[in-house]
N, C-alpha and C positions, 0 to 999 in steps of 0.2 A: 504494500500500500504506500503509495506515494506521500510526502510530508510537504509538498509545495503543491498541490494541485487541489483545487477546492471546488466542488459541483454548486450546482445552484442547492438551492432549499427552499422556495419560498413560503414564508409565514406572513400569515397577516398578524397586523400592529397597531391596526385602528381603521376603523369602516374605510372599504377602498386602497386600502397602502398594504401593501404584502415587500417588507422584507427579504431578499433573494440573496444577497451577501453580506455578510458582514466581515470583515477582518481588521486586527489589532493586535495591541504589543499584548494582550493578554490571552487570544487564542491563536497565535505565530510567532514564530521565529523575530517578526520586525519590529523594529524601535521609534522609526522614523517614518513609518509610512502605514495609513490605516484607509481604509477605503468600505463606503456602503453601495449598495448595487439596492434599487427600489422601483418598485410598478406602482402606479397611480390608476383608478379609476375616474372619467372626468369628473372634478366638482370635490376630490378627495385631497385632503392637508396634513401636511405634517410640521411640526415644528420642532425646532430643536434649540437647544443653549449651546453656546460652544464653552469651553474652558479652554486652556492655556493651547489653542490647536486652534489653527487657521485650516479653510474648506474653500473647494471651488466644487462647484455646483454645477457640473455639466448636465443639460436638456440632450441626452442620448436621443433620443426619439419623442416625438414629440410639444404637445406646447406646454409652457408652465408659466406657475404669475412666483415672481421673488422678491421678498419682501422682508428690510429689517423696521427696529423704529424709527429710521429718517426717510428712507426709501425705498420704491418700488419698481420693479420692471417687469411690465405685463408683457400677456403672450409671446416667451421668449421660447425657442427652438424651430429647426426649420427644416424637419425633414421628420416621414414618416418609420425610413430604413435607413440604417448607416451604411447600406449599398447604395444610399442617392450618389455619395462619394463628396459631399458637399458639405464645408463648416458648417460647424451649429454654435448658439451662443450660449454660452457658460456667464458665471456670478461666481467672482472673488469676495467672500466674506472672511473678516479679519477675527481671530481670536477674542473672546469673550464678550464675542455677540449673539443675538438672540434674532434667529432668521425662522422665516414661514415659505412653506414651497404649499401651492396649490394646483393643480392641473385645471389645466383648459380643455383638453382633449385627453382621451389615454396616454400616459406618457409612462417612460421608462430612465430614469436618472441613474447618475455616480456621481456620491459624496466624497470628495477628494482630502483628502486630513495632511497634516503634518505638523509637527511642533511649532509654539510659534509663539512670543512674547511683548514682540513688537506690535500693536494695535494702528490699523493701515486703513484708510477710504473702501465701502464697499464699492466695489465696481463691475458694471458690466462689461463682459467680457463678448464682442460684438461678434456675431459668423465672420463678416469681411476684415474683420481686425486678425484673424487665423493669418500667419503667413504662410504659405502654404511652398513645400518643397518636393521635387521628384530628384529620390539616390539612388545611387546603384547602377551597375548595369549588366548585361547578357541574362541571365536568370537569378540577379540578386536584385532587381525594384521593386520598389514601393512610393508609395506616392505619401504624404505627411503633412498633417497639418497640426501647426504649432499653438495651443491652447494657450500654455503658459510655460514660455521657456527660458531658458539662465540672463535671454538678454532681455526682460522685462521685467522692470525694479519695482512693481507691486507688488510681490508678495515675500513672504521670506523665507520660505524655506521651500514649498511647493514648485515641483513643475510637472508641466501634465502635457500629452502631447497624445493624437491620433495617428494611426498607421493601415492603410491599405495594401496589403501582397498580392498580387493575383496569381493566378492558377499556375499550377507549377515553378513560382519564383521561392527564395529564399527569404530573410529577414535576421533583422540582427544580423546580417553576416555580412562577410568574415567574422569567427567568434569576438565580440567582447564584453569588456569587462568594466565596471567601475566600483570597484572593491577595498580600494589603495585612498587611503588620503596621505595624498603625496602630489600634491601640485606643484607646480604646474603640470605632471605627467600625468597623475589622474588624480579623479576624487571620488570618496567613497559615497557612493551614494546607494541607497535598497530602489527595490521597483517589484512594481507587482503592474502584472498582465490581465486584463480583460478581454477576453475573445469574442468571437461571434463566426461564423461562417455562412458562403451564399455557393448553395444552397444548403439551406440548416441542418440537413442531415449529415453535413461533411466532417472531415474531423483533420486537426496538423498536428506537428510531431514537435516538440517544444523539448531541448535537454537543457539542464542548469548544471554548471560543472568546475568547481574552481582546481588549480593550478596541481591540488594536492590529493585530490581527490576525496578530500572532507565529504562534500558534499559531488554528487554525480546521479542526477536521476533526468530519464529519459520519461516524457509522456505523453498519450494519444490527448490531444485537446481538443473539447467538441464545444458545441456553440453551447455559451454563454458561462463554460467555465474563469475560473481565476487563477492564474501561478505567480506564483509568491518568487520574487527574487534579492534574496536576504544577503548573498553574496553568488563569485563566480560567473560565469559565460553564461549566454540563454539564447542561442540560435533559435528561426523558428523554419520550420519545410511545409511549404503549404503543396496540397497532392492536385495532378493534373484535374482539372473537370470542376476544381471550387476556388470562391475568393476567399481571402480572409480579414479581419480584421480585428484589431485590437487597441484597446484604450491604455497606454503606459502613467503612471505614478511613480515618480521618483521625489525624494528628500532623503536627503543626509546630514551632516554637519555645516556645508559651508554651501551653497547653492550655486555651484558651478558643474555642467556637465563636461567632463572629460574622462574619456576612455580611450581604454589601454587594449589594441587588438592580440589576440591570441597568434605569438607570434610564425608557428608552425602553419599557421591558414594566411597571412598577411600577404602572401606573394598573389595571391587570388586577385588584389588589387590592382595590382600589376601587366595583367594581362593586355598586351595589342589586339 
């Protein structure tokens, strides 16, 4: 049985709101990085307090209204499926604040956590504001869109980022890593994976594996699982005939992403 790979569950939590993940420093491995996965019924609310932990509030599918006690931003999201391939907009909420999510339509969210002390403007975080990138080449792209990344000084510890593979390409690859805080070469930072696959019966092959082989586990990932990356490499193999995609969560000590490629696979870059 796997120790990073977490299936759905969903419980309900209050008329309309079903619960489908939860993860935290108290049932994982991770310190730095805690993440909720939630279904809405339209017209259904949830509220929550924050403590010493900063949230961003991605609208995965779906519309939703977001709301602290200063401000509000209605009908926020803008896609039915994350195979539109098209940003959606997210809400930066700053630690020990006190936020309301209600749906407009059926919606499907992830509460994005990290440590956090510093108290920051909530803000909406707009679709068109995504900057949106394509890596990779021959059978390693993906297409990416940048949520909340190192070079955006709203928040402090968070960053959160989308990623499209399509059929038969790679991801994360060449292996790497950001496990080391040891900057400028790397920084440590966790990350946990959100999947989904098109079409949803598909499934990808996702390993986590660092240097020493502490940690080395290989796993079949189906739509709407989570893997946990507390440390080590985490390539992902999407299989011919399906898309895939996944929502990344990264926070560590210092909010810079830098990774360190696994140097046996690094010549893959290289290729004319």
């Amino acid at each position: 049985m796997s120790t990073l790979l977490r299936k759905p569950n969903a419980v309900e939590i209050s008329p309309g709101v079903k619960l489908v993940h939860e993860v935290n420093s108290e049932n994982s491995p991770l310190e730095y990085v805690a993440l909720k996965v939630m279904d809405f019924a339209p017209g259904a609310s949830y509220r929550e307090e924050l403590g010493k932990v900063e949230c961003c509030i991605v609208a995965l599918t779906g519309q939703i209204t977001v709301s602290d006690d200063k401000v509000t931003f209605e009908n926020i999201g803008t896609r039915k499926n994350v195979f539109e391939k098209k940003p959606t907009d997210s809400v930066y909420m700053s630690n020990d604040r006190t936020f309301v999510v209600e749906a407009v339509t059926e919606a499907r969210i992830i509460l994005c956590y990290s440590p956090s002390e510093k108290q920051l403007p909530t803000r909406l975080i707009k679709a068109q504001d995504n900057s949106v990138e394509h890596r990779g080449k021959y059978n390693n792209k993906r297409l990416v869109h940048n949520i909340l990344p190192d070079s955006d000084p709203t928040a402090n510890s968070l960053l959160v980022v989308e990623v499209f593979t399509d059929s038969a390409n790679w991801s994360s690859y060449p292996p790497h890593k950001h496990d080391q805080d040891n900057l400028p070469y790397e920084s440590f930072l966790e990350e946990t994976y959100y999947h989904e696959m098109n079409p949803r019966q598909g499934f990808v092959f996702q390993r986590v594996y660092t240097d020493d082989r502490s940690i080395d586990e290989t796993m079949a990932v189906e739509n709407g699982d989570v893997v946990l990356v507390p440390a080590g490499y985490h390539p992902v193999a999407v299989p011919d005939g399906y898309d895939a995609y996944y929502l990344n969560i990264m926070a560590g000590p210092k909010r810079i992403w830098k990774f360190h490629n696994e140097p046996e696979h690094e010549w893959i870059l290289d290729r004319k």
